[in-house]
C-alpha positions as a printed Julia matrix, in Angstrom:
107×3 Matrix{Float64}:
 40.8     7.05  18.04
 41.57   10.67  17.67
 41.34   12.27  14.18
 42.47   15.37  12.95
 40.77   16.58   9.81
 40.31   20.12   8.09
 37.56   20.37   5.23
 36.69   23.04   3.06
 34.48   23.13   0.23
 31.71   25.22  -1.3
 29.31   23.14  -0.85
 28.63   21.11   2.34
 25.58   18.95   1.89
 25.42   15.29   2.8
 29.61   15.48   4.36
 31.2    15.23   6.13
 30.49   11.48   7.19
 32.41    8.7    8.98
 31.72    5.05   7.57
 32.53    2.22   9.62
 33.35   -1.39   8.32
 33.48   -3.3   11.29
 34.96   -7.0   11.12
 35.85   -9.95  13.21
 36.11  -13.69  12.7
 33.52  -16.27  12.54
 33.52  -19.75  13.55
 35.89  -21.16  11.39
 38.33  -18.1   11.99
 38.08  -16.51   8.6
 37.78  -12.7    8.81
 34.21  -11.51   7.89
 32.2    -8.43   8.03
 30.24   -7.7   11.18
 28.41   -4.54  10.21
 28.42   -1.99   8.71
 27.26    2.0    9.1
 27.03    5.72   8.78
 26.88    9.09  10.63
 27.08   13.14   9.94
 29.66   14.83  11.64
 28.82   17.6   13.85
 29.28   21.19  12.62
 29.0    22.89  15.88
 31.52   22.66  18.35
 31.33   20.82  21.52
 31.18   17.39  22.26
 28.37   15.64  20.73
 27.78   11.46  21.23
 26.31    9.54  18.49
 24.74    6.28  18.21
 25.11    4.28  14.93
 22.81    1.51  13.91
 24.96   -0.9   12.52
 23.94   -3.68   9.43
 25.27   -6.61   7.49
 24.29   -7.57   3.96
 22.53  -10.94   3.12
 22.26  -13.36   0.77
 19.51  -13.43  -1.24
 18.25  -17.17  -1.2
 18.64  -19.8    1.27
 21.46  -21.68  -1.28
 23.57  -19.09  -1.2
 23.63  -18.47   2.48
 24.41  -22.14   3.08
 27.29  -21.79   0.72
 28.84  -18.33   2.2
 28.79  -20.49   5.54
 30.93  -23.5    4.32
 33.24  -21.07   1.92
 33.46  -18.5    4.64
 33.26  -15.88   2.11
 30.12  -13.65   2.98
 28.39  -10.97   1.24
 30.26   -7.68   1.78
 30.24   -4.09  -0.25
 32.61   -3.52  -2.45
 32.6    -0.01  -2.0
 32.44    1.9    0.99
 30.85    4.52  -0.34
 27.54    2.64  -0.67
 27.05    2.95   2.9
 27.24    6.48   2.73
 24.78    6.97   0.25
 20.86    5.78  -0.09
 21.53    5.59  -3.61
 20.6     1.56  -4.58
 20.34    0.63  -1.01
 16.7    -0.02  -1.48
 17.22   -3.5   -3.32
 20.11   -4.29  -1.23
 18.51   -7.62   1.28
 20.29   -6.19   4.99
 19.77   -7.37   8.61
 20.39   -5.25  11.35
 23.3    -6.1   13.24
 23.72   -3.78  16.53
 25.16   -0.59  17.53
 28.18    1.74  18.03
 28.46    4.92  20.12
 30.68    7.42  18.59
 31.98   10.52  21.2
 33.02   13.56  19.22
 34.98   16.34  20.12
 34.21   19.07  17.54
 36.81   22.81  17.64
């Protein structure tokens, strides 16, 4: 999808990112979350490609897996901005779930 975006700011470290929250529908047709992920946008100008290793969050025991699977409710983050940062990730239980490819044009 094209986006148009100006930024300023004084300073630039750790932005500008793109998140992606990627969802679809599972067996029983309830709308869940696929994956998840993160990337820097290019500075430079010119067209860059990037890959994006995508992940989902788990459950933490075996009980509550089972029970996200009948309810259809799954564990998802409640903010996107989680994904952006490493901040808490480390006790966070995730599988890894894939890739996307991201083309950038950068002016």
């Amino acid at each position: 999808f094209p986006i148009d975006i100006t930024f300023k700011s004084t300073n630039p470290f750790g932005w500008p990112q793109i998140v992606l929250s990627v969802y679809g529908p599972d067996f029983f047709g309830h709308d869940v979350v696929r994956g998840y992920g993160a990337v820097h946008v290019p500075f430079v100008p010119g067209r860059h490609k990037r890959t994006i290793a995508m992940f989902v969050p788990e459950s933490s025991s075996r009980l509550q897996q089972l029970t996200s699977w009948f309810t259809g409710r799954r564990p998802e983050f409640t903010d996107p901005k989680v994904v952006a940062q490493g901040e808490g990730r480390e006790v966070t239980r995730v599988r890894s779930q894939g890739f996307v490819t991201i083309s950038f044009n950068v002016m």
